[in-house]
C-alpha positions in Angstrom: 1.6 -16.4 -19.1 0.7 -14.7 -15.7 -2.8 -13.7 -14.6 -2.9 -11.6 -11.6 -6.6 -10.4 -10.0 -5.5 -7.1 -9.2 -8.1 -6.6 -5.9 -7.8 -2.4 -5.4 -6.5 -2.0 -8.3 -7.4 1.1 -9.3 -5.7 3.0 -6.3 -2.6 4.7 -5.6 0.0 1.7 -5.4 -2.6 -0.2 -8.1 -1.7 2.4 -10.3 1.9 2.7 -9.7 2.2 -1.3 -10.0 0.1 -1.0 -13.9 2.4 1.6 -14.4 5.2 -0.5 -13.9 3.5 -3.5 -15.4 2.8 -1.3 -18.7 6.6 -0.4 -19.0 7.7 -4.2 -19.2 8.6 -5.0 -23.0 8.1 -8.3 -22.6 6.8 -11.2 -20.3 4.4 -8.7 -18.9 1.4 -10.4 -17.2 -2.8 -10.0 -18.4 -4.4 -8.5 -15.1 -7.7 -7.9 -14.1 -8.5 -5.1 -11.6 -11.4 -5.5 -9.5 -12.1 -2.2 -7.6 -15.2 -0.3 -5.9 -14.6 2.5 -8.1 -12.9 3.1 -11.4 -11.5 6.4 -12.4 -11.8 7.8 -15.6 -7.9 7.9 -15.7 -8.1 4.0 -15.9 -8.1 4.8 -19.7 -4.5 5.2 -19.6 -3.8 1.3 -18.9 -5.4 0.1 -22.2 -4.1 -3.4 -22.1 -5.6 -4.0 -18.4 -9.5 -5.1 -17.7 -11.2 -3.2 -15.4 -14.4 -4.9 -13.2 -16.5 -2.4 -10.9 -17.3 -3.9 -7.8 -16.9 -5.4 -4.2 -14.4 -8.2 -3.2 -17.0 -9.0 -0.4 -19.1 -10.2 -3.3 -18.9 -14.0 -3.5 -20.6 -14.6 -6.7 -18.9 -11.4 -8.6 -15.5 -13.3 -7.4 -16.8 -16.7 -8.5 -17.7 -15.3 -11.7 -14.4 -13.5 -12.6 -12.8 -16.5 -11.2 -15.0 -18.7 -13.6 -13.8 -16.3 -16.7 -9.8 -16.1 -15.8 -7.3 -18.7 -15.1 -6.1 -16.2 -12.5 -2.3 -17.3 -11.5 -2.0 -14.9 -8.8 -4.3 -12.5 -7.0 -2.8 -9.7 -5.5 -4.7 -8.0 -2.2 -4.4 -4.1 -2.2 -7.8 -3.4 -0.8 -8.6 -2.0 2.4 -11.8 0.3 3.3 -10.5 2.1 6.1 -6.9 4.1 7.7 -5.7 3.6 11.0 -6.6 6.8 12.7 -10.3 5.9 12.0 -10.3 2.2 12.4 -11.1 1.7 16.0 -13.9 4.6 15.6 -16.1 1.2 14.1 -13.8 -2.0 15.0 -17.1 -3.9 13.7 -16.9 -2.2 10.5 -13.3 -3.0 9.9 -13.5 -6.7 10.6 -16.6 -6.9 8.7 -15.3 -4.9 5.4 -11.5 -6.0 5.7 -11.1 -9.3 7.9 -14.1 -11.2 6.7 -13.9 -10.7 2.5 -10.2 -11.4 2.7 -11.2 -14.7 3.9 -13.6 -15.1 1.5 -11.5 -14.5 -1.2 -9.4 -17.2 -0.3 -11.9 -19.4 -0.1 -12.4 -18.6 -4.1 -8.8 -19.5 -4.8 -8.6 -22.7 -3.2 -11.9 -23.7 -5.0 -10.3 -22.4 -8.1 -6.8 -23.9 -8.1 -5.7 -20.2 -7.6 -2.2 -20.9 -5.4 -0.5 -17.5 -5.3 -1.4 -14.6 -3.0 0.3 -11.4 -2.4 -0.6 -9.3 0.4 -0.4 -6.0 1.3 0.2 -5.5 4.7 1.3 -2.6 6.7 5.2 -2.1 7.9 4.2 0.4 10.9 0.6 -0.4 11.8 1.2 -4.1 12.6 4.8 -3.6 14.6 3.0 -0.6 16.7 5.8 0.9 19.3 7.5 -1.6 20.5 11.5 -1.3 20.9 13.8 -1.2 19.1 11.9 1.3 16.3 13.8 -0.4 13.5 11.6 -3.6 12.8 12.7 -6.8 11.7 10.2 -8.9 10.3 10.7 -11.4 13.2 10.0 -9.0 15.9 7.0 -9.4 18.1 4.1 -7.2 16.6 1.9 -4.9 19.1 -0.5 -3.6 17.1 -1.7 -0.6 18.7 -5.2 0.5 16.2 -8.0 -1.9 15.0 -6.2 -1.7 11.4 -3.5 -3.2 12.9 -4.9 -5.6 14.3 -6.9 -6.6 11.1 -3.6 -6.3 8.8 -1.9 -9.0 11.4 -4.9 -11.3 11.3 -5.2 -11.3 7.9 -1.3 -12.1 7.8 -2.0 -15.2 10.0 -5.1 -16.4 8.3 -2.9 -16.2 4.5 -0.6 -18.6 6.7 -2.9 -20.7 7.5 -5.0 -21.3 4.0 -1.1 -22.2 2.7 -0.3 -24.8 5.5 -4.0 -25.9 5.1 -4.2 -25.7 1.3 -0.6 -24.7 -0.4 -1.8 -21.2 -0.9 1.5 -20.0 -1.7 2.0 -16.5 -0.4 3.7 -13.1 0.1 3.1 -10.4 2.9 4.8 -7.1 2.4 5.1 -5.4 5.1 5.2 -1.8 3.4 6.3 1.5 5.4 4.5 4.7 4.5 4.5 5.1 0.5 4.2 8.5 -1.3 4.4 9.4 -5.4 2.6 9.9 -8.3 -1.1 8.8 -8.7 -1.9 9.8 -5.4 -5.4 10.9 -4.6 -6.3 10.3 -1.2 -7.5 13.2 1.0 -7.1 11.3 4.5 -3.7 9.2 4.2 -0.4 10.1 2.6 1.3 12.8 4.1 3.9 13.5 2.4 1.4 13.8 -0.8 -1.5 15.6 1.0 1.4 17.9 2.6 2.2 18.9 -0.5 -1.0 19.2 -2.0 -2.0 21.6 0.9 0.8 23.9 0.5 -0.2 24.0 -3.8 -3.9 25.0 -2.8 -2.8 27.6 0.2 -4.3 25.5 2.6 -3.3 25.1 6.0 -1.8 21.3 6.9 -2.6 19.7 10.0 -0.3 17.9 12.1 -1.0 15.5 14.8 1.1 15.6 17.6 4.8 17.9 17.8 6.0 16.7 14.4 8.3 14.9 16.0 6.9 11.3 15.3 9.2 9.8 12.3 8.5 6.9 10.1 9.9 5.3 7.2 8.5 6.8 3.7 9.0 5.1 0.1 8.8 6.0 -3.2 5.9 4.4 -4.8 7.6 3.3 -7.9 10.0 1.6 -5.7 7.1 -0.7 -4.2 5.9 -1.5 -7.6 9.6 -2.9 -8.7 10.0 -4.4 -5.5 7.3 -6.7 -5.8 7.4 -7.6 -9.3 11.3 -8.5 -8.8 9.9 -10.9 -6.0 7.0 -12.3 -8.0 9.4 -12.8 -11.0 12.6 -14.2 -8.5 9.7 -16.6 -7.6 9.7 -16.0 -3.9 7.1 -17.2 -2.0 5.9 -17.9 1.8 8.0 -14.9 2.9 7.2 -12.3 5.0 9.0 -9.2 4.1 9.2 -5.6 4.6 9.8 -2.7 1.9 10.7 0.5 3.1 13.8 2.6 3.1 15.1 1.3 6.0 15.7 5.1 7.6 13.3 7.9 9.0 11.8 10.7 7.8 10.6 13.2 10.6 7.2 15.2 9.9 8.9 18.3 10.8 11.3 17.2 7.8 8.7 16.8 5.5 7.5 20.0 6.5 10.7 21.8 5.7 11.1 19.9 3.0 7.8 21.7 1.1 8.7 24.5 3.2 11.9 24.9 0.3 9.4 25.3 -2.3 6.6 27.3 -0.6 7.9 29.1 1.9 4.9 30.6 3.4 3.4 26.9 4.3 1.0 27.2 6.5 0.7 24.4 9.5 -1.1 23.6 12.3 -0.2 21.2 15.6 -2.9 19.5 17.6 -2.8 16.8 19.9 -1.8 13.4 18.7 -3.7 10.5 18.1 -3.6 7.6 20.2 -3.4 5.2 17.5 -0.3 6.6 16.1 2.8 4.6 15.8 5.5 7.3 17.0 8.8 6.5 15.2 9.1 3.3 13.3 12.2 2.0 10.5 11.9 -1.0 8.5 15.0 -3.3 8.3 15.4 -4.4 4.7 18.5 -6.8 4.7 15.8 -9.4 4.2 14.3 -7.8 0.8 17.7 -7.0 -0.5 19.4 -10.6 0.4 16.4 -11.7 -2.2 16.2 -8.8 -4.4 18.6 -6.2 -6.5 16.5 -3.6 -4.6 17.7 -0.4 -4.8 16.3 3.0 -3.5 15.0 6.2 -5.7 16.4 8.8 -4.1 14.7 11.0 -1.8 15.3 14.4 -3.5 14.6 12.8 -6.9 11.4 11.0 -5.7 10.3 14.0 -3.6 10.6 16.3 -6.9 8.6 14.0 -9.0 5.4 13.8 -6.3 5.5 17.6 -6.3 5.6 18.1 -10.1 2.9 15.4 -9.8 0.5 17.1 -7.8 1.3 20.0 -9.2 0.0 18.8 -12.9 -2.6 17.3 -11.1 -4.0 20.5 -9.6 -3.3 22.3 -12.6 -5.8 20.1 -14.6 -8.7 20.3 -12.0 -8.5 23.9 -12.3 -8.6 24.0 -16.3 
């Protein structure tokens, strides 16, 4: 059987991958999430281990690595977003570069040969034409998380040519659905969220800028199909292949609360503008198929609003 070291585990698309994990009658795989901090919801993924802690820690690695036969280590963690990563470029490389290396350094001295990475469908491309990325186009990242999501890409490369390190990088566009609790990244979430608490939602830039948004759910099935097709040493992106406008997602909550309030201030330099993630590559590999939008987008607002209903009780 499977043992994945879930690394982040207990975050937004952690979640959303137990939760698809959870609903498998049979051939699920044993995982162990290793995460800085470990909500009390974790309860609700009885069957899954849960370790408090850094990945930056050698000997805490060692140690679970020492306990579990681990088969495959999947790499959700990362410490910062890209709006704030080139306010401490240091910071980044030393809390996101660095243990990522380290990490793999565990897994070759453990026999560990199966690595999937989360890496980012907009940050690494940045705006290069055409908008609609193929994974073999030329990447210009254009923020230090960028940056640090293509080196790590490169390094995962180079422990499997060095070490047969088998891998997979997903190159994932901007997810959004249930388990969300992030207050600084996920917009079509923390849009929502805003408009639930009468708060006013700020938007960078002319709302204009349009990227490629996916169901969360859909992530989760996407990789286990590739992890159970047996794919490996791919790049490959997940997304919906089309754009989604902020000003859309602003009319979109606009249908439900009409008096939304929003705010436009000047954009951030580190802002990819308009990005689209070809998928032919996922779905030449993969039955993949799309949730769609109006479905997905009315099970993330009945999300958060259950969510805020229970922090008010």
């Amino acid at each position: 059987m499977d043992k994945i070291l879930l690394v982040g585990g207990a975050g937004f698309l952690g979640y959303n991958l137990l939760d698809f994990v959870q609903k498998q009658a049979v051939n699920a795989p044993e995982i162990v999430v290793l995460s800085q901090e470990i909500p009390e919801s974790s309860i609700q993924f009885p069957d899954v281990i849960f370790v408090k802690g850094d990945y930056a820690d050698a000997k805490l690695l060692q140690h679970l690595f020492e306990k579990h036969p681990f088969t495959h280590v999947f790499h959700f963690a990362s410490s910062i977003i890209p709006a704030l990563s080139t306010q401490n470029i240091q910071a980044d490389v030393e809390t996101n570069l660095l243990p990522t290396i380290g990490l793999m350094e565990v897994m070759k001295a453990f026999g560990c040969t199966q690595i999937v990475y989360l890496s980012s469908g907009g940050a690494v491309y940045g705006n290069e034409e055409p908008s609609h990325k193929k994974e073999d186009q030329a990447c210009q990242p254009i923020s230090s998380y960028g940056i640090i999501k293509l080196a790590v890409e490169h390094y995962i490369r180079l422990y499997a040519n060095l070490y047969q390190i088998d891998y997979l990088i997903l190159r994932l566009s901007n997810p959004f659905g249930l388990h969300h609790r992030s207050e600084t990244q996920g917009v079509i979430n923390i849009a929502i969220r805003k408009a639930l608490k009468g708060e006013t939602f700020v938007v960078w830039g002319d709302g204009s800028q349009a990227k490629d948004y996916l169901f969360a759910e859909d992530i989760a099935q996407a990789m286990m199909q590739l992890m159970n097709s047996g794919v490996k040493n791919q790049t490959i992106n997940i997304g919906s292949g089309q754009t989604l406008s902020l000003v859309q997602i602003i009319d979109l909550v606009k249908q439900r609360i009409p008096n939304f309030q929003v705010e436009f201030v000047e954009a951030m330099p580190t802002d990819v503008q308009r990005v689209s993630l070809d998928i032919s590559k996922l779905k030449s590999m993969i039955p993949f198929t799309l949730s769609p939008l109006d479905e997905a987008f009315e099970k993330t607002y009945a999300y958060e609003q259950a969510r805020l209903s229970s922090l008010r009780e």
